[in-house]
Residue frames as a rotation matrix with the C-alpha (Angstrom) as fourth column:
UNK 1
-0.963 -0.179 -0.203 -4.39
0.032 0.670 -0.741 -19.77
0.269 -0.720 -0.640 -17.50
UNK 2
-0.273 0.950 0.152 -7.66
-0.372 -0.250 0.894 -20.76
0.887 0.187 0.422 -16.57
UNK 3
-0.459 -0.031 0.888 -9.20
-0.875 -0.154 -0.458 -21.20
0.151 -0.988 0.044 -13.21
UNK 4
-0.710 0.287 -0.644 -10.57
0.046 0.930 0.364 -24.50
0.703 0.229 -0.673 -11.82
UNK 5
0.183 0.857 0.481 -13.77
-0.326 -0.409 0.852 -24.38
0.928 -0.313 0.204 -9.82
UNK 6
0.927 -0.019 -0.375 -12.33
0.346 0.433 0.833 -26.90
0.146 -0.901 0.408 -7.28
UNK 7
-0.437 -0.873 -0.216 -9.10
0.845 -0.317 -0.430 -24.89
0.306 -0.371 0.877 -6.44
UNK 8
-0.129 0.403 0.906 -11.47
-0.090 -0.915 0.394 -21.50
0.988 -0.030 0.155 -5.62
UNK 9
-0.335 0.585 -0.739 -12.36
0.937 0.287 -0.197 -21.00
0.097 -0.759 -0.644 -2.04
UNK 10
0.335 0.699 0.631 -14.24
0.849 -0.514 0.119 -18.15
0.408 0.496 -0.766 -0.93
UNK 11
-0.611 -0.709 -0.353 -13.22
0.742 -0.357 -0.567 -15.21
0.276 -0.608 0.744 0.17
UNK 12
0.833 0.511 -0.209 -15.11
0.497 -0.859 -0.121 -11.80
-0.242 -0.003 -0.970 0.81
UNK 13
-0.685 -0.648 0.334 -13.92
0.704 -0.706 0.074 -8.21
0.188 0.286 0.940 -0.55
UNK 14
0.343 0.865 -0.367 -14.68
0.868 -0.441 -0.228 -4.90
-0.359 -0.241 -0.902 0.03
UNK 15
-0.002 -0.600 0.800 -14.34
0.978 -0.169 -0.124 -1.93
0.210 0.782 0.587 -2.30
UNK 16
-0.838 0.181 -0.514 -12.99
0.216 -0.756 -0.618 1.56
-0.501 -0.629 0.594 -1.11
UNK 17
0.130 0.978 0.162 -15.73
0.990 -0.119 -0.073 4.20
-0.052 0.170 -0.984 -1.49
UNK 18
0.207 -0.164 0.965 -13.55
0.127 -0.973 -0.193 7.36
0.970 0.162 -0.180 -0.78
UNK 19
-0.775 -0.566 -0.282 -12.34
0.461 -0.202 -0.864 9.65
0.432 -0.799 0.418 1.94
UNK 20
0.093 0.954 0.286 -15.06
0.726 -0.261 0.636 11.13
0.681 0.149 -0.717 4.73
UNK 21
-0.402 -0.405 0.821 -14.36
-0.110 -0.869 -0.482 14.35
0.909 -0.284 0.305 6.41
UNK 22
-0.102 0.543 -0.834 -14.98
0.792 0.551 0.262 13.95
0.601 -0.634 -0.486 9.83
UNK 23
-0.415 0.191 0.890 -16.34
-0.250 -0.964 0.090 16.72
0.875 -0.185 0.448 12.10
UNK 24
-0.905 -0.312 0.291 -16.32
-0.201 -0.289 -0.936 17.71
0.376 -0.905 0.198 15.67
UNK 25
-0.501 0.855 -0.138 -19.28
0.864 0.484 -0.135 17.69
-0.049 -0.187 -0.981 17.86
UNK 26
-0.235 0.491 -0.839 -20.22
-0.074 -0.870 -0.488 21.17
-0.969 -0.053 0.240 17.10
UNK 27
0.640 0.765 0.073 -20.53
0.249 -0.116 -0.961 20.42
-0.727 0.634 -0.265 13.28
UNK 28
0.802 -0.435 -0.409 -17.49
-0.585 -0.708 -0.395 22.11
-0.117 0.556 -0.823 12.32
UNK 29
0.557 -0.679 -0.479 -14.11
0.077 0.616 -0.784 19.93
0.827 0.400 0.396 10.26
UNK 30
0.749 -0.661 0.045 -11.67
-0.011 0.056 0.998 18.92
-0.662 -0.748 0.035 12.19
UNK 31
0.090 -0.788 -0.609 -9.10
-0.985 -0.162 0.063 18.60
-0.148 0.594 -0.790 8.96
UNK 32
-0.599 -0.363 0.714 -9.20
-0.240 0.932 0.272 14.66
-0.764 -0.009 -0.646 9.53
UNK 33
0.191 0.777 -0.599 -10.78
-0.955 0.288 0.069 12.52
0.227 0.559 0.797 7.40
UNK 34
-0.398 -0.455 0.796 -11.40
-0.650 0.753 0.106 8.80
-0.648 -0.475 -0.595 7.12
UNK 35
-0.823 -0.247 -0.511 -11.49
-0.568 0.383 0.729 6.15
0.016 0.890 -0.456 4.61
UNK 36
-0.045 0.939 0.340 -14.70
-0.613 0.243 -0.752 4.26
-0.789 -0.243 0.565 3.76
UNK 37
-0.977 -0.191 -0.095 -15.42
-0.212 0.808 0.549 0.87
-0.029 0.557 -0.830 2.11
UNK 38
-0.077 0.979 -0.188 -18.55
-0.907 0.010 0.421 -0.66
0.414 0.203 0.887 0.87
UNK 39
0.487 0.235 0.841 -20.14
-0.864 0.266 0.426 -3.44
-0.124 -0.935 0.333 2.11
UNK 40
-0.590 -0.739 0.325 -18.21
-0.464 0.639 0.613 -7.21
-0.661 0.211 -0.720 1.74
UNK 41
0.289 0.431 -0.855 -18.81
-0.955 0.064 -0.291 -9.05
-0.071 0.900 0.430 -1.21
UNK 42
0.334 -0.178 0.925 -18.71
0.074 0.984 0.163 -12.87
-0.939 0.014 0.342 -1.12
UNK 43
0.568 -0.196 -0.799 -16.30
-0.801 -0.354 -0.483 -14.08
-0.189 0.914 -0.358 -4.01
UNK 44
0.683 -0.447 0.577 -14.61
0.084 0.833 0.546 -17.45
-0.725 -0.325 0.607 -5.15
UNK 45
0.520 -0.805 -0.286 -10.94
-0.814 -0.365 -0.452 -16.82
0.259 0.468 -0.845 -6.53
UNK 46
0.699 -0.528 -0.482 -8.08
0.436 0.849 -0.297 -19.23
0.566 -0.003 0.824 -6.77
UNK 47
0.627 -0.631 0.457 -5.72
-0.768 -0.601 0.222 -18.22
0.134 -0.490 -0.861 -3.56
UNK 48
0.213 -0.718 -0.662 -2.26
-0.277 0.606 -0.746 -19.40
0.937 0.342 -0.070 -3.55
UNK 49
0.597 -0.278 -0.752 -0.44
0.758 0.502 0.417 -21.26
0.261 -0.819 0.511 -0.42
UNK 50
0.887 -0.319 -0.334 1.67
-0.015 -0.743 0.669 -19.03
-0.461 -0.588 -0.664 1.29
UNK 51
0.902 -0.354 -0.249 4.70
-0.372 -0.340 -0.864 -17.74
0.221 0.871 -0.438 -0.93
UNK 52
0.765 -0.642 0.041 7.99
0.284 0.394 0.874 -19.46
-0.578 -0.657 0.484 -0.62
UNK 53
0.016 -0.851 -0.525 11.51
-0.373 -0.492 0.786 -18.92
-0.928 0.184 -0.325 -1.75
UNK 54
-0.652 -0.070 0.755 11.13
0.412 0.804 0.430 -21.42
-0.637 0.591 -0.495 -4.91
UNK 55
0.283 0.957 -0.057 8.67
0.698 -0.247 -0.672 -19.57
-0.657 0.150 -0.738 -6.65
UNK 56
-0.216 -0.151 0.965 8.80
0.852 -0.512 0.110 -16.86
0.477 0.846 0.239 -9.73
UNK 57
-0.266 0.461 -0.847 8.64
0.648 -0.565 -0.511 -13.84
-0.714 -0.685 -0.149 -8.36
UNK 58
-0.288 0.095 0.953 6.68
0.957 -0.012 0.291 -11.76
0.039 0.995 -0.087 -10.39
UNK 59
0.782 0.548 -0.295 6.10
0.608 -0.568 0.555 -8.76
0.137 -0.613 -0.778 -8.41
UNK 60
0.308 -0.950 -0.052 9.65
0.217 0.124 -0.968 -8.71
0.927 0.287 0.244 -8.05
UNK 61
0.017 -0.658 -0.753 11.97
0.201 0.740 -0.642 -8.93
0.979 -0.141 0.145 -6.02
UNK 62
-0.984 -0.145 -0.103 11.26
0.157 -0.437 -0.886 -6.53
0.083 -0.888 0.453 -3.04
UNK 63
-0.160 0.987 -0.031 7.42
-0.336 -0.025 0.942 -6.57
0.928 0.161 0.336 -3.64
UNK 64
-0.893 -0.130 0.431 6.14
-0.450 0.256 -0.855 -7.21
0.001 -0.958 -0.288 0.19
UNK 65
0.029 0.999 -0.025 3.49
-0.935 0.036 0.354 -9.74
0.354 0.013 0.935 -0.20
UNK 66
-0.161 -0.038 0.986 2.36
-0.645 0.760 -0.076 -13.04
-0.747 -0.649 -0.147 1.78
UNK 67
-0.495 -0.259 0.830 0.33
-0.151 0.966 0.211 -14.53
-0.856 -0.021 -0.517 -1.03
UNK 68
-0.841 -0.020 -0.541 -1.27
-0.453 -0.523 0.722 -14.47
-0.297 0.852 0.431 -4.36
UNK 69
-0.057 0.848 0.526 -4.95
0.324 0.514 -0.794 -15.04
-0.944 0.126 -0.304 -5.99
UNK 70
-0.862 -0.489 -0.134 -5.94
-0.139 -0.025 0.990 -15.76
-0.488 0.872 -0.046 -9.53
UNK 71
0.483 0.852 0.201 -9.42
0.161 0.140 -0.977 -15.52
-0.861 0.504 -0.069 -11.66
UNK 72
-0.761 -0.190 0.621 -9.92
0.643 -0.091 0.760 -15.57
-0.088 0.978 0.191 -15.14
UNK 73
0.622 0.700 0.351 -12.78
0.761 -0.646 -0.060 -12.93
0.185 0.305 -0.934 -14.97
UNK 74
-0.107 -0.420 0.901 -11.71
0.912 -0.402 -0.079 -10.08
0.396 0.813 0.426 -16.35
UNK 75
0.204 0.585 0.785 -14.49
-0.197 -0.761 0.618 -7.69
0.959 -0.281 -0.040 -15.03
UNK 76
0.036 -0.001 -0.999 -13.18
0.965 0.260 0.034 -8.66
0.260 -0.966 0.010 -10.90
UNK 77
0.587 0.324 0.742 -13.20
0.236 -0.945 0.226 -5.23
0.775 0.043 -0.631 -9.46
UNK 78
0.947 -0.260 -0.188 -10.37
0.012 -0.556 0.831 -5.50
-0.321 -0.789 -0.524 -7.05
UNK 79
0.735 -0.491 0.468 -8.14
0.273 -0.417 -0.867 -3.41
0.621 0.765 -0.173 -7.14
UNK 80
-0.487 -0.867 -0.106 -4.88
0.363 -0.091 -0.927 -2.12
0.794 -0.490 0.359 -4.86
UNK 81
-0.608 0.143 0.781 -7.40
-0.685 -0.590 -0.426 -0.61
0.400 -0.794 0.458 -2.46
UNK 82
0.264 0.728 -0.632 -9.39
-0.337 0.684 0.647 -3.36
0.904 0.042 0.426 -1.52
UNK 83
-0.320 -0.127 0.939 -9.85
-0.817 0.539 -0.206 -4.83
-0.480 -0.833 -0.276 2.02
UNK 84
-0.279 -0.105 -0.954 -9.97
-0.673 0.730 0.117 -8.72
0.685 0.675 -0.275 2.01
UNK 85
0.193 0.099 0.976 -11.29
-0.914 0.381 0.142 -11.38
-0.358 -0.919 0.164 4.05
UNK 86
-0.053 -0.330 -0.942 -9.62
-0.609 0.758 -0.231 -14.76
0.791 0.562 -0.241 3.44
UNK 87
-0.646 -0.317 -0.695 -10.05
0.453 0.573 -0.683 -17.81
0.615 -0.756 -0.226 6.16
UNK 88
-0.610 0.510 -0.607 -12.78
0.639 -0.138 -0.757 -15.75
-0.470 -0.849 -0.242 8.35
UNK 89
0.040 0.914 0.404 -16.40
0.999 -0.035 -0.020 -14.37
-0.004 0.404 -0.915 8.05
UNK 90
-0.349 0.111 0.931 -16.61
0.315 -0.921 0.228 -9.98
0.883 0.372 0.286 6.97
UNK 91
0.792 0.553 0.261 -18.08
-0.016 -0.408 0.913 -9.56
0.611 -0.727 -0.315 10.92
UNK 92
0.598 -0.686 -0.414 -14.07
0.549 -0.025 0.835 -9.49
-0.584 -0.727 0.362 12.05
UNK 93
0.183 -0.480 -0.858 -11.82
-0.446 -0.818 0.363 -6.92
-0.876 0.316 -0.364 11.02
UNK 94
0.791 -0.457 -0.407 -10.17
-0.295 0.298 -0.908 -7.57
0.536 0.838 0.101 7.00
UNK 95
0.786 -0.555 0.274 -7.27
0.157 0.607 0.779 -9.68
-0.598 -0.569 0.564 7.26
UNK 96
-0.219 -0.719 0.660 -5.37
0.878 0.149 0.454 -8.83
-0.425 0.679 0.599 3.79
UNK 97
0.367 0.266 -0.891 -4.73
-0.139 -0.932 -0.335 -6.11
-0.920 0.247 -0.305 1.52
UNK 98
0.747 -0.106 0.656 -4.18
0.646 0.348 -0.679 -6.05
-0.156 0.932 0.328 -2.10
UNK 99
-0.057 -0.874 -0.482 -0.31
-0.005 -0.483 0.876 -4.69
-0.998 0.053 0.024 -2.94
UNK 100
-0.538 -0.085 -0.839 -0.48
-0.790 -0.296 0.537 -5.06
-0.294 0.951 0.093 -6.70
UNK 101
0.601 0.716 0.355 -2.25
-0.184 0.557 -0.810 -6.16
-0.777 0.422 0.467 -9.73
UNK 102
-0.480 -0.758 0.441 -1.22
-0.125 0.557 0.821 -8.22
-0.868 0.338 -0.362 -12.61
UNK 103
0.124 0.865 -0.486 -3.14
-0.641 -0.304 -0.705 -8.34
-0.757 0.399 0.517 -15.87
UNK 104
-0.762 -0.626 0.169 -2.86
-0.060 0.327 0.943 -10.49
-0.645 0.708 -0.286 -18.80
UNK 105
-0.904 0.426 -0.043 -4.69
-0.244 -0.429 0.870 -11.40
0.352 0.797 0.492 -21.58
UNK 106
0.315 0.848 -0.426 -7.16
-0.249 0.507 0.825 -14.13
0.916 -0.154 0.371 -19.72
UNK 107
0.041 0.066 -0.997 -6.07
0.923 0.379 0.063 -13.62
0.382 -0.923 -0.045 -16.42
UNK 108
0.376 0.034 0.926 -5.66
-0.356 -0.917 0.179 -11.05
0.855 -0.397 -0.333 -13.46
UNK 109
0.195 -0.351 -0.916 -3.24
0.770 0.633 -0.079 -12.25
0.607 -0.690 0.394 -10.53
UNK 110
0.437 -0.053 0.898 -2.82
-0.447 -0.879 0.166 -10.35
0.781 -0.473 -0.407 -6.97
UNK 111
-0.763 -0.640 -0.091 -0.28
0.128 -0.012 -0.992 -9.68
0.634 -0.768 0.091 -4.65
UNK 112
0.501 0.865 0.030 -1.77
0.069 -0.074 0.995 -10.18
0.863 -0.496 -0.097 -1.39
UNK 113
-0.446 -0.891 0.083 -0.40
-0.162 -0.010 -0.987 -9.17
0.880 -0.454 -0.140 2.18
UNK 114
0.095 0.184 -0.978 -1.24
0.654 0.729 0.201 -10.42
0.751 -0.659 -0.051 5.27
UNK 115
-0.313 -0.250 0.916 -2.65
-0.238 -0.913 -0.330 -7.49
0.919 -0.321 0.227 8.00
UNK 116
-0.581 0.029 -0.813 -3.18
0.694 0.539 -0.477 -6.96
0.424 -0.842 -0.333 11.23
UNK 117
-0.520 0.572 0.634 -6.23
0.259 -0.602 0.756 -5.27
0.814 0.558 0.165 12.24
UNK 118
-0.909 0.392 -0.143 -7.74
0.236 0.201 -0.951 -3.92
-0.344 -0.898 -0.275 16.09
């Protein structure tokens, strides 16, 4: 399946970076940590309408996702950790999260879910 240029819109992504140990004001761990992403990354993917009952589910059947994007580039780099911005600019919280990936020979397709972020 190959992507058309006029079915892309843009989105932004950011890719994790790891976990960062966070520490008290004296210097010393607290045991928490917290997750870190890099910065957003303008990108122009084919995202699907919201998912309806009529549809293949390929995720199957309990897979919790809202909606699904598609590239033919191979080399995309997101992956199940990824934050997403879809529909608003990387200077408001991420709005999606990637639930699974799909691979084929000349494609890559992703479950996407729909978050809520303060």
């Amino acid at each position: 399946m190959r992507s058309l240029a006029r079915n892309k819109q843009k989105i932004y992504y950011a890719l994790y970076g790891g976990k960062e140990e966070i520490r008290d004001e004296w210097g010393n761990l607290t045991g928490e940590s917290h997750l870190t992403y890099g910065d957003p990354v303008e990108y122009r993917i084919n995202v699907s309408a919201a998912r309806g009952t009529a549809d293949v589910e390929q995720f199957g059947i309990n897979a919790n996702y809202t909606k699904t994007m598609v590239t033919n580039d191979l080399s995309c780099p997101i992956d199940e950790t990824t934050r997403l911005w879809i529909g608003i600019e990387p200077t408001k919280p991420h709005n999606y999260v990637v639930v699974s990936v799909a691979k084929s020979i000349n494609s890559i397709t992703y479950a996407i879910r729909e978050v809520s972020v303060t």
